[in-house]
VEXBAVO-627981 format. One record per atom (N, C-alpha, C): residue number from 0; atom name; x, y negated, z negated. Coordinates in steps of 0.1 Angstrom, whole numbers. Each point is the difference from the previous one (the first is absolute). Layout:
N
NUM, CA, X, Y, Z
...
//
This chain:
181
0, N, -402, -50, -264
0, CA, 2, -12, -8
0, C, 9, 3, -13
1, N, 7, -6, -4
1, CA, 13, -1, -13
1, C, -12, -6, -7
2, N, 5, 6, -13
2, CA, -3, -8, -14
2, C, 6, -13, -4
3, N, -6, -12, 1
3, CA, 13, -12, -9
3, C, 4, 7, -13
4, N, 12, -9, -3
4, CA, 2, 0, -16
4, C, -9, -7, -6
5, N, -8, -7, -1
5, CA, -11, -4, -5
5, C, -10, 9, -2
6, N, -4, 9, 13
6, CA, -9, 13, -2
6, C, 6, 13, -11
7, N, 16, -1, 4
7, CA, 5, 8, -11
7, C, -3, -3, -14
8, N, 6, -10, -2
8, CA, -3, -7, -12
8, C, -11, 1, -5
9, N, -14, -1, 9
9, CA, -16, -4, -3
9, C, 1, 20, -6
10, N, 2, 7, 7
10, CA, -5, 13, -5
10, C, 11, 7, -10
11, N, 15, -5, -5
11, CA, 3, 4, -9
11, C, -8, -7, -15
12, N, 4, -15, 1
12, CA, -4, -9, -9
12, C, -16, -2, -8
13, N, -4, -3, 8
13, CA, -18, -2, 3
13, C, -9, 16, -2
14, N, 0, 5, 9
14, CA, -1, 11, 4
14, C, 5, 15, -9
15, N, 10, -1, -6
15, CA, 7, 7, -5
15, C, 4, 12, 4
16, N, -2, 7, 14
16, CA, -1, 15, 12
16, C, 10, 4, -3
17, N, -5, 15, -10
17, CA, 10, 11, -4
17, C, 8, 10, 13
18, N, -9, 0, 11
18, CA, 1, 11, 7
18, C, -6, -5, 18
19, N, 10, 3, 3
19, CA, -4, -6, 17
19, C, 0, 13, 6
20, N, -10, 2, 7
20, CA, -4, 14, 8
20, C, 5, -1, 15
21, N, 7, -2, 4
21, CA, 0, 0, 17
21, C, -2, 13, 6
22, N, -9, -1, 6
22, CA, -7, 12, 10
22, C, 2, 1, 14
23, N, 10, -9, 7
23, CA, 5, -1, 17
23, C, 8, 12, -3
24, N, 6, 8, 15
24, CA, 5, 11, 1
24, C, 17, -3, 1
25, N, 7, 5, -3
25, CA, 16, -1, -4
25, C, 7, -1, 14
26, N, -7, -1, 12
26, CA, 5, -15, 15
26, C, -4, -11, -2
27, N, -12, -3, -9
27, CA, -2, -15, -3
27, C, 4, -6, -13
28, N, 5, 5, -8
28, CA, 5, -2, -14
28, C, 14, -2, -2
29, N, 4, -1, -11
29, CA, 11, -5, -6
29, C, 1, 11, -10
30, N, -3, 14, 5
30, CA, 2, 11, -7
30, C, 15, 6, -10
31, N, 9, -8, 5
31, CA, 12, -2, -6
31, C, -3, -6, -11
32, N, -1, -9, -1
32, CA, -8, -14, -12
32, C, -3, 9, -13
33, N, 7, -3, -10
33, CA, 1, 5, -10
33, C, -7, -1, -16
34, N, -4, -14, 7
34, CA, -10, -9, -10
34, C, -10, -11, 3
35, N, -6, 2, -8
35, CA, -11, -9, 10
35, C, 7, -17, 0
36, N, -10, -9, 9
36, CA, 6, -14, 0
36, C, -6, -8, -10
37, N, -11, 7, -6
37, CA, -2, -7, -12
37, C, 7, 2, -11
38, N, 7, -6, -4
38, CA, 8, 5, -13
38, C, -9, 4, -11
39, N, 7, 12, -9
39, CA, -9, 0, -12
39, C, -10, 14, 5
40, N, 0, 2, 15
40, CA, -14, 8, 3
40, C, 8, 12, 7
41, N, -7, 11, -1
41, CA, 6, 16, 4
41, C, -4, -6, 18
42, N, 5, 13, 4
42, CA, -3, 0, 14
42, C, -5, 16, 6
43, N, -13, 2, 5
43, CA, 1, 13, 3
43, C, -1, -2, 13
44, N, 0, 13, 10
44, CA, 0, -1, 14
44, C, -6, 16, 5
45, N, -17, -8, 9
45, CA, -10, 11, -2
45, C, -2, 1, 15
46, N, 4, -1, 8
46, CA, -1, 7, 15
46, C, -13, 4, 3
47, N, -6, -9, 7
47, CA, -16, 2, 9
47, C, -1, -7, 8
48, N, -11, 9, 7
48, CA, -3, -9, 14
48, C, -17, -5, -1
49, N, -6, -7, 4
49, CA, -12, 4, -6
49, C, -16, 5, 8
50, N, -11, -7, -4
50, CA, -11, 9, 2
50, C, 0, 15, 3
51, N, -3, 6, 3
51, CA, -2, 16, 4
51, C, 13, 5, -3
52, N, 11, -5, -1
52, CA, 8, 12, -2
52, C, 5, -1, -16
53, N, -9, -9, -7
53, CA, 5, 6, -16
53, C, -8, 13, 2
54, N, -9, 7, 5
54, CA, -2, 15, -2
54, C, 6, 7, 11
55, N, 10, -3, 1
55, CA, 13, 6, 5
55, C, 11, 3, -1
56, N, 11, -10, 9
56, CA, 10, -1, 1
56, C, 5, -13, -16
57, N, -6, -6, -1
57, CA, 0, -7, -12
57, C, -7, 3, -13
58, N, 0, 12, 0
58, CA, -8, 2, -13
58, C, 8, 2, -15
59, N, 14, 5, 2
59, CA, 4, 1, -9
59, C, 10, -17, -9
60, N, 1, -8, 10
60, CA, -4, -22, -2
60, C, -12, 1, -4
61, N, -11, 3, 2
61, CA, -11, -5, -5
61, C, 3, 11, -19
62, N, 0, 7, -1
62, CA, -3, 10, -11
62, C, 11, -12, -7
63, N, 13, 0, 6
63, CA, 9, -3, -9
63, C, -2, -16, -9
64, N, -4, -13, 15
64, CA, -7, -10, -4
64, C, -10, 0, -14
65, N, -10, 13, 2
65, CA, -9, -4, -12
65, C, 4, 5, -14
66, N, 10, 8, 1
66, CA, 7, 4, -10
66, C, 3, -14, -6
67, N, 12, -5, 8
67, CA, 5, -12, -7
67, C, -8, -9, -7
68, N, -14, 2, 7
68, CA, -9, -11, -3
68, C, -7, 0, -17
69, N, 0, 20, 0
69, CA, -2, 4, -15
69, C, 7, -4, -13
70, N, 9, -7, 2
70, CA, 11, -2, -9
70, C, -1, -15, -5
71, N, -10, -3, -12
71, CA, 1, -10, -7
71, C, 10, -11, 2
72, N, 11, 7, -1
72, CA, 16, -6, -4
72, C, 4, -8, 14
73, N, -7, 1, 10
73, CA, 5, -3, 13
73, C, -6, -12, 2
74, N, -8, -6, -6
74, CA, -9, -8, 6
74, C, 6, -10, -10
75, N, -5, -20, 12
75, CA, -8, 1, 12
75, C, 14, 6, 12
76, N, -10, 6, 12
76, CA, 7, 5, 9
76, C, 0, -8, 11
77, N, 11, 2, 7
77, CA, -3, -6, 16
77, C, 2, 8, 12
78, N, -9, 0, 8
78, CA, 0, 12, 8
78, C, -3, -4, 15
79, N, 15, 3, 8
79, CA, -2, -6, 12
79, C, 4, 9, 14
80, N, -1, -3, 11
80, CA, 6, 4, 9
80, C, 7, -13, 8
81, N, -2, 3, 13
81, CA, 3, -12, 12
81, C, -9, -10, 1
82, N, -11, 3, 0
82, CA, -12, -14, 5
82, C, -9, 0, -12
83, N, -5, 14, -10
83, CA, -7, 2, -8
83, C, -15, -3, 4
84, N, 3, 10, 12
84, CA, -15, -1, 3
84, C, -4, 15, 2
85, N, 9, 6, 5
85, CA, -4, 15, 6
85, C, 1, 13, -11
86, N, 14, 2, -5
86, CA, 3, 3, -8
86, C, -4, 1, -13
87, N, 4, -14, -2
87, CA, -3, -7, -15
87, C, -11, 1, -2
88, N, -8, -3, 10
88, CA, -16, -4, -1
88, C, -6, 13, 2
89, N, 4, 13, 2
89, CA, -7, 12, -2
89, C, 2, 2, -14
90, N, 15, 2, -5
90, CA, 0, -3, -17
90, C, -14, -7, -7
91, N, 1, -11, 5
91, CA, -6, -15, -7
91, C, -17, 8, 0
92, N, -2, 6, 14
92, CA, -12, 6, 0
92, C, -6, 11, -7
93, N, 9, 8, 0
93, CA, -3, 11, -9
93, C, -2, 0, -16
94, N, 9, -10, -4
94, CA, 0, -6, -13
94, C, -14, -2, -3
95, N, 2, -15, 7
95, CA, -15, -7, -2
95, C, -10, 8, 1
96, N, -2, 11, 9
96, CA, -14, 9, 1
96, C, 0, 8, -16
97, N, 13, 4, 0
97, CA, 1, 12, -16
97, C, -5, -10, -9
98, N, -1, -14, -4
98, CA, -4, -7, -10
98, C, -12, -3, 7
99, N, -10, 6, 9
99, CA, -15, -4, 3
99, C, -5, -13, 9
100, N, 17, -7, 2
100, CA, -8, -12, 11
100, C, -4, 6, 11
101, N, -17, -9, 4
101, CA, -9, 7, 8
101, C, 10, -6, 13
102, N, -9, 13, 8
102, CA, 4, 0, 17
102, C, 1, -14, 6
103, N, -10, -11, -2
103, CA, -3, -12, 10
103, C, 18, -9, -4
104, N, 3, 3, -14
104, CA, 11, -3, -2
104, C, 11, 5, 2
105, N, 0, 6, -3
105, CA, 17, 12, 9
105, C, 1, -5, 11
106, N, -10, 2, 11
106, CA, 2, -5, 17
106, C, 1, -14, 0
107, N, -6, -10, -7
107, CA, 4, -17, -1
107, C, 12, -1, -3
108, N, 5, 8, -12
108, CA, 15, 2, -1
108, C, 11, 2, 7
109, N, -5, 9, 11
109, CA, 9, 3, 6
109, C, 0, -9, 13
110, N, -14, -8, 4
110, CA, 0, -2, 10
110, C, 9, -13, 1
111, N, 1, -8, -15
111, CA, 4, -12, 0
111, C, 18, 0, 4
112, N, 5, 14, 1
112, CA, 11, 1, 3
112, C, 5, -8, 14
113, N, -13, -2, 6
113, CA, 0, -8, 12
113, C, 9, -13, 1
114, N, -2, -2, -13
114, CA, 6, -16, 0
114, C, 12, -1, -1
115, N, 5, 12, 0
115, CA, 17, 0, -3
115, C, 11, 2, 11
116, N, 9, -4, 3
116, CA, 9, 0, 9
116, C, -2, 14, 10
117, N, -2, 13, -4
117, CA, -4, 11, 1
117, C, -15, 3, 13
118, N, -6, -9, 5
118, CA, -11, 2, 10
118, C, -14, 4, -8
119, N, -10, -1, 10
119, CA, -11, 9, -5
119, C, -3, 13, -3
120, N, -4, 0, -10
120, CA, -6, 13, -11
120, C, -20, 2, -4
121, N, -1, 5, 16
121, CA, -14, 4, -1
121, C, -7, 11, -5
122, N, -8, 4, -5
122, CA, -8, 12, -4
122, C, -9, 7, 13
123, N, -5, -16, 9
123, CA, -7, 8, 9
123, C, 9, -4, 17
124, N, 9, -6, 3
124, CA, 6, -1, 10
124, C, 16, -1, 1
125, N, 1, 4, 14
125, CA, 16, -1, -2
125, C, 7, 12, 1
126, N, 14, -5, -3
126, CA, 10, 13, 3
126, C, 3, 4, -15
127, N, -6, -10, -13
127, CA, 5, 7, -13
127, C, -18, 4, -9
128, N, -13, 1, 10
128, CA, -5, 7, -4
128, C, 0, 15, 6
129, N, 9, 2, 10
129, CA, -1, 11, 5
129, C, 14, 12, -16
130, N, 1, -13, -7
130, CA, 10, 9, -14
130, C, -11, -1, -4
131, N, -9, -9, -9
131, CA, -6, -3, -8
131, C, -9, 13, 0
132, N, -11, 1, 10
132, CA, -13, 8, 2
132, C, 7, 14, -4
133, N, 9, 8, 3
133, CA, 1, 14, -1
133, C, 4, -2, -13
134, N, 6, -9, -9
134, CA, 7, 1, -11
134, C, -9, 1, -10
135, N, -12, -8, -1
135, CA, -10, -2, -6
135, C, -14, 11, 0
136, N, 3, 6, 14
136, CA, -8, 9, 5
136, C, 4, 15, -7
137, N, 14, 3, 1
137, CA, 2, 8, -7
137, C, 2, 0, -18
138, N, 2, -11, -3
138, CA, 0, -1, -16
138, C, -15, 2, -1
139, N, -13, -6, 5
139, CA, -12, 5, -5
139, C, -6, 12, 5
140, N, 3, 8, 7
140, CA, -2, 10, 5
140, C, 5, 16, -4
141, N, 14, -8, -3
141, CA, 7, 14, 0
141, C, 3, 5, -14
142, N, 0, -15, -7
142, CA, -2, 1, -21
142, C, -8, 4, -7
143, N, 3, 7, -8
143, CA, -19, -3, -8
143, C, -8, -8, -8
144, N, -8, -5, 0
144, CA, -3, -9, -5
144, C, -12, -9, 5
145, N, -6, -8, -8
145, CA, -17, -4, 1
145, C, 2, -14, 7
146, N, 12, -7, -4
146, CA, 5, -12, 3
146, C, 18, -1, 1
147, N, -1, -18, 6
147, CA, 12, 10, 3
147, C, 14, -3, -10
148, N, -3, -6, -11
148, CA, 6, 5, -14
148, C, 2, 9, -4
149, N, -7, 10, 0
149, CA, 1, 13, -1
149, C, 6, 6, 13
150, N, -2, -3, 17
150, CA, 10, 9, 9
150, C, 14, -6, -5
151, N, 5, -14, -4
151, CA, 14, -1, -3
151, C, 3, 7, -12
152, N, -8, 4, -10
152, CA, 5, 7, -13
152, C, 2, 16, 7
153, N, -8, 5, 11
153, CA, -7, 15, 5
153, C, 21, 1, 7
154, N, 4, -18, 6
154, CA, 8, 2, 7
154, C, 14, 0, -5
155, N, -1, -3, -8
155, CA, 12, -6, -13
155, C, 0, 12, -8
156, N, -7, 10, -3
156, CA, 5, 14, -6
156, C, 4, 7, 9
157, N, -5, 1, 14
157, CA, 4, 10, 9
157, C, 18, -4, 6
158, N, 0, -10, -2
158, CA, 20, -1, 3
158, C, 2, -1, -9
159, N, 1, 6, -13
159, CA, 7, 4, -15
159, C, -1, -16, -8
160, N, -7, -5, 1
160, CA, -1, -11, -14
160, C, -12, 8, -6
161, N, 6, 0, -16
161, CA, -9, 7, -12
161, C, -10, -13, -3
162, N, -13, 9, -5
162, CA, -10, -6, -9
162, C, 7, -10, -7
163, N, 8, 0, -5
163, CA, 4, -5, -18
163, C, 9, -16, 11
164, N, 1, 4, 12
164, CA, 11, -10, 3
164, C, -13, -9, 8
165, N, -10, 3, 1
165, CA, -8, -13, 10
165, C, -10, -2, -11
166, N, -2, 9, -10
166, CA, -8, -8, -18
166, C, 12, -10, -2
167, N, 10, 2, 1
167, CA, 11, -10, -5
167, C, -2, -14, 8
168, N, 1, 3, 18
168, CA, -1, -11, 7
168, C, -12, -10, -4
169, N, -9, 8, -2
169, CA, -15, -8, -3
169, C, 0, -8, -12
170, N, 7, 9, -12
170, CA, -1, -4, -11
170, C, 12, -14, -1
171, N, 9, 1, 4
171, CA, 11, -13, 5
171, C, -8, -9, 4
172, N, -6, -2, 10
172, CA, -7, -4, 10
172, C, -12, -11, -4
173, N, -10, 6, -9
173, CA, -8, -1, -10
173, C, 5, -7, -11
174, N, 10, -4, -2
174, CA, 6, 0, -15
174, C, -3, 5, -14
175, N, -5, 12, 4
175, CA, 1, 13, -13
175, C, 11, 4, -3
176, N, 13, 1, 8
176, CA, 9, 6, -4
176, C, 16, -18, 3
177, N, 2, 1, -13
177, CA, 10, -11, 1
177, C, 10, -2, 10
178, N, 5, -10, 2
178, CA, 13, 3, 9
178, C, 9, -7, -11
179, N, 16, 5, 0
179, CA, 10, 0, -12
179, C, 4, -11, 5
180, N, 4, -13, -10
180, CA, 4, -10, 5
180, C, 18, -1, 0
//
């Protein structure tokens, strides 16, 4: 799906989006693209694939993603791939667990992705719980931690994001720490 200039408009204007994250891999991208299409806003380009292979093949997109995310100055952000379901929505998930949203929500979250041009997005059936279940299975399993706030913080230091940079995300997040207007 294209963005209108209306939707441009809505997220330079309205919105005011310093920083657009695209996370599709550089065959699906406009990796040439030099600026973002929002005017006014940076453009980074974070290469991932998702569930189970941010602790892999994509881990150094994910490390880099929450980096960007530590940076006051960046926000509000927009952070997309192709459908912003798979990708995005591992991002969207990991976030959300680091700031404590419980489990029944994360999976509602994700499951609602159903509604989108994109197909079904089950937890317990299907061809995209067979991503889901290992991905989730190994973040609680393989992290440490009591909950699973703590396996995404256990998982977020282990691919090189510092303490100081996910106190920051929380603290942004929370609005303890300002965002520069």
């Amino acid at each position: 799906p294209t963005i209108t200039r209306n939707g441009i408009k809505t997220m330079e204007e309205e919105l005011g989006i310093k920083l657009e994250i695209d996370v599709r891999i550089p065959s699906q991208s406009e990796w040439t693209k030099s600026e973002s299409i929002i005017p006014g806003a940076a453009l980074k380009y974070c290469s991932l694939s998702g569930y189970s292979d941010c602790f892999s093949s994509s881990r150094d997109g994910y490390k880099q993603v929450f980096q960007q995310l530590a940076k006051p100055e960046n926000y509000p952000v927009y952070i997309h791939c192709t459908g912003g379901a798979d990708r995005t929505g591992t991002v969207c998930f990991l976030l959300n667990a680091l700031l404590g949203v419980d489990e029944a929500t994360l999976i509602q979250d994700y499951e609602f992705t159903t509604f989108s041009d994109w197909g079904t997005r089950s937890t317990k059936s299907g061809t995209y719980a067979g991503y889901w279940r290992p991905f989730y299975q190994t973040l609680t399993t393989q992290y440490e931690g009591d909950n699973l706030m703590e396996n995404v913080e256990s998982y977020l230091l282990k691919i090189g994001v510092k303490q100081s940079e996910i106190d920051t995300i929380r603290g942004i997040m929370f609005g303890e720490i300002p965002i520069p207007s």
